[in-house]
C-alpha positions in Angstrom: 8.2 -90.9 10.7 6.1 -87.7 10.8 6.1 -87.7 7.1 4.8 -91.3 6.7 2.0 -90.2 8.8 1.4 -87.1 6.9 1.2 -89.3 3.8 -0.9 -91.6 5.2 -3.4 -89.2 6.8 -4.0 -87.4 3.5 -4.1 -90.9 1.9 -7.7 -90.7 3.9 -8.9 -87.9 3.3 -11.0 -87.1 0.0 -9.5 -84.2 -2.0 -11.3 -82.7 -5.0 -9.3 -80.6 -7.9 -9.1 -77.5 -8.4 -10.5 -76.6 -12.3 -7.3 -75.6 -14.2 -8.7 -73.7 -18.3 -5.5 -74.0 -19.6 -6.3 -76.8 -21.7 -9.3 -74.9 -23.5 -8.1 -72.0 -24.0 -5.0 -73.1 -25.6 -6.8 -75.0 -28.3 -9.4 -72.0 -28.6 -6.5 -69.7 -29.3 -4.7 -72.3 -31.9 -8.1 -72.2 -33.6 -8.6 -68.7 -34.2 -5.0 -68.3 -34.7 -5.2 -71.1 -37.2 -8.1 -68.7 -39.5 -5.3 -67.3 -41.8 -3.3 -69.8 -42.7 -6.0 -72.2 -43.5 -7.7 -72.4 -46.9 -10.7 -73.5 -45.3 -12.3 -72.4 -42.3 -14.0 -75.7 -41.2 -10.8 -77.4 -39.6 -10.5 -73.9 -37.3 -13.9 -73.9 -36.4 -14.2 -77.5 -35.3 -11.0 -76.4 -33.2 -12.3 -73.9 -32.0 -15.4 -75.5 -30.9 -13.6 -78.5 -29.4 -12.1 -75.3 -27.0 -15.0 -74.3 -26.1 -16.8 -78.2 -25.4 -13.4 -78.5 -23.0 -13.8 -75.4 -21.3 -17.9 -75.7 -20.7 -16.7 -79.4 -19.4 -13.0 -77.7 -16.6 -16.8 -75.9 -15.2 -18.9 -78.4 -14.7 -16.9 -81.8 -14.2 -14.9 -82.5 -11.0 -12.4 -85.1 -10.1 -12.5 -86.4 -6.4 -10.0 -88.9 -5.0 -11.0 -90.5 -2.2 -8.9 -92.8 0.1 -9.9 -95.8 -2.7 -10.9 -94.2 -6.0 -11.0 -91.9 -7.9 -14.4 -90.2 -9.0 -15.6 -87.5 -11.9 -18.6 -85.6 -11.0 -20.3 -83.7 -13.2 -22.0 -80.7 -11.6 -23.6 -83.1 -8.4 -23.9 -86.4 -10.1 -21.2 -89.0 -9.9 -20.6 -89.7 -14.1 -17.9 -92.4 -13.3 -15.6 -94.5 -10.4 -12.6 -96.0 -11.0 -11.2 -97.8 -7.8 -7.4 -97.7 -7.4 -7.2 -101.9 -6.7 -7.5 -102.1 -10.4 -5.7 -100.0 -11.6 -2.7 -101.1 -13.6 -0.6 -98.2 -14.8 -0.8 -94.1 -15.1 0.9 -91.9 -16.8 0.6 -87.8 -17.5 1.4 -86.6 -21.0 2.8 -83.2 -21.5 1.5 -82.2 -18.0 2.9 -78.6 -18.0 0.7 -78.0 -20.7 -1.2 -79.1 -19.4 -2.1 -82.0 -21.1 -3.3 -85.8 -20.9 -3.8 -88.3 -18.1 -3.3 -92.0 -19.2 -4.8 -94.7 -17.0 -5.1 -98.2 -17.8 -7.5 -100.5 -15.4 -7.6 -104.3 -15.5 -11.1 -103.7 -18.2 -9.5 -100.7 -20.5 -7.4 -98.3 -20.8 -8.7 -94.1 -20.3 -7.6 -90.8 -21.5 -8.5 -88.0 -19.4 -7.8 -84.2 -21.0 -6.1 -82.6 -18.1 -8.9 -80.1 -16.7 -7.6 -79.7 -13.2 -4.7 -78.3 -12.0 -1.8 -80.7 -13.3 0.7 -80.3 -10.2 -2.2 -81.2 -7.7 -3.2 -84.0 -10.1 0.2 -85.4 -10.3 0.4 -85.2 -6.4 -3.0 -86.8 -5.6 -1.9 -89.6 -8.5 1.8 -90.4 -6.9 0.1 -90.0 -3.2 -2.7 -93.1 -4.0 -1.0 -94.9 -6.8 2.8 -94.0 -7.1 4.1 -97.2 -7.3 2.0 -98.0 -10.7 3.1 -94.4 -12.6 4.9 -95.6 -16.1 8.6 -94.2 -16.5 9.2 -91.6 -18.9 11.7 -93.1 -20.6 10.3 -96.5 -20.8 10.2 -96.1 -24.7 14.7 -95.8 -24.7 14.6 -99.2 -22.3 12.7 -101.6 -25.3 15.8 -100.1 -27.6 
């Protein structure tokens, strides 16, 4: 009983991420690490810059989850909310990468490079919305 409390008490309160740079620093690295084998340098550049766009954006964007949606924030201005009631399905890609959060709302569907710490994102997503995360294996069950 205590735990079902616990669950439901930080189901109302509003949590923000903390910034994870894994993401950018990983496709930094396989850009520069990509200069010698390359013919031409173009494809690492654009990498490499793509690193660095991502890692400028883990410092300035925030993700907030709040007892009904979840909000970005970039720097103190609220870029975008997506309320949980219509939400459909979620799912996080290669999270100990960490990777990409899938979302799909009743309008569209959203990828969101994984900027925050993925094992608080994965918490805060199967806290608010756990009963709409996609299996896994869902792909081995249409075989």
């Amino acid at each position: 009983m205590s735990f079902q409390s616990s669950n439901k008490s930080k189901q109302s309160e509003s949590i923000s991420l903390t910034p994870s740079h894994q993401l950018p620093l990983l496709i930094i690295f396989l850009g520069i690490s990509s200069f010698p084998f390359i013919s031409s340098l173009w494809p690492s550049i654009v990498i490499s810059f793509f690193g660095v766009f991502l890692l400028i954006q883990s410092f300035i964007l925030r993700l907030e989850f709040t007892p009904n949606d979840l909000i970005v924030w970039q720097l103190d201005r609220e870029l975008r909310r997506f309320p949980f009631k219509s939400w459909l399905a979620w799912r996080l890609f290669l999270p100990k990468l960490p990777g990409i959060l899938y979302f799909r709302e009743e309008a569209s569907p959203h990828l969101l490079p994984i900027l925050f710490d993925p094992e608080e994102l994965e918490n805060q997503l199967k806290l608010r919305v756990g009963n709409l995360e996609m299996p896994r294996n869902s792909q081995n069950k249409a075989s």
